[in-house]
Steps between C-alpha positions, in 0.01 A plus 500: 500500500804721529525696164903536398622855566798476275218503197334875611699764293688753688284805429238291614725468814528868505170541511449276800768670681315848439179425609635236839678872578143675448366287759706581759527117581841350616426132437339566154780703411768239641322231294520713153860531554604180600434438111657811338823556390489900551345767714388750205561872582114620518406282701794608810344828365140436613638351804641836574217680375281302740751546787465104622845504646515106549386471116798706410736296705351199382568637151847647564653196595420345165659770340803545785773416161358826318501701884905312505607586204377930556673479813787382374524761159422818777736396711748512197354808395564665850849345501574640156331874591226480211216432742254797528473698783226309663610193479834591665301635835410189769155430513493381876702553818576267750515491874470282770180695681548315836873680526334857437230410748728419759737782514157781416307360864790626724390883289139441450426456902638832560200734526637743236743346237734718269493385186886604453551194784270302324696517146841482700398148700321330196 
């Protein structure tokens, strides 16, 4: 009763994809690509659109090779000073918020707190 996959053509496939990512269902959308070869761009686009984060995960790491391979041509961009301005600024900063927290509680039980002592200590 199980009709063979490998016979449904691949915009067929596509097609699947794009409307399990319409329906905002994780299993459906598992199932559709456990028999495609390729995420197709539009539908990570509608994913987006739709803002189901766990969709675009789901769809990202079929594609992780493509998300690879940009990582690896900016990073020679940057390295070789033809990146654009934007992509040479860091996104994100890190900290470890439990070290901040610890060294602002001494400060913040004070009844009046300077924020000059406050910038020095964190």
């Amino acid at each position: 009763n199980n009709f063979p996959v490998e016979t449904i053509p691949e915009h067929l496939k596509h097609n699947f994809l794009i409307n399990a990512v319409m329906s905002d269902c994780q299993k459906t959308c598992r199932a559709v690509l456990s028999f495609t070869k390729t995420v197709p761009e539009e539908a990570l686009n509608i994913a987006i659109a739709r803002g189901n984060l766990e969709m675009i995960i789901l769809l990202s790491l079929n594609s992780r090779n493509k998300t690879e391979e940009a990582k690896i041509s900016l990073k020679s961009a940057i390295l070789n000073k033809s990146a654009g301005l934007l992509n040479l600024v860091p996104k994100t900063s890190e900290f470890t918020y439990n070290e901040k927290i610890n060294k602002m509680k001494p400060i913040l039980s004070l009844t009046h707190v300077i924020e000059e002592e406050l910038q020095q200590d964190v």
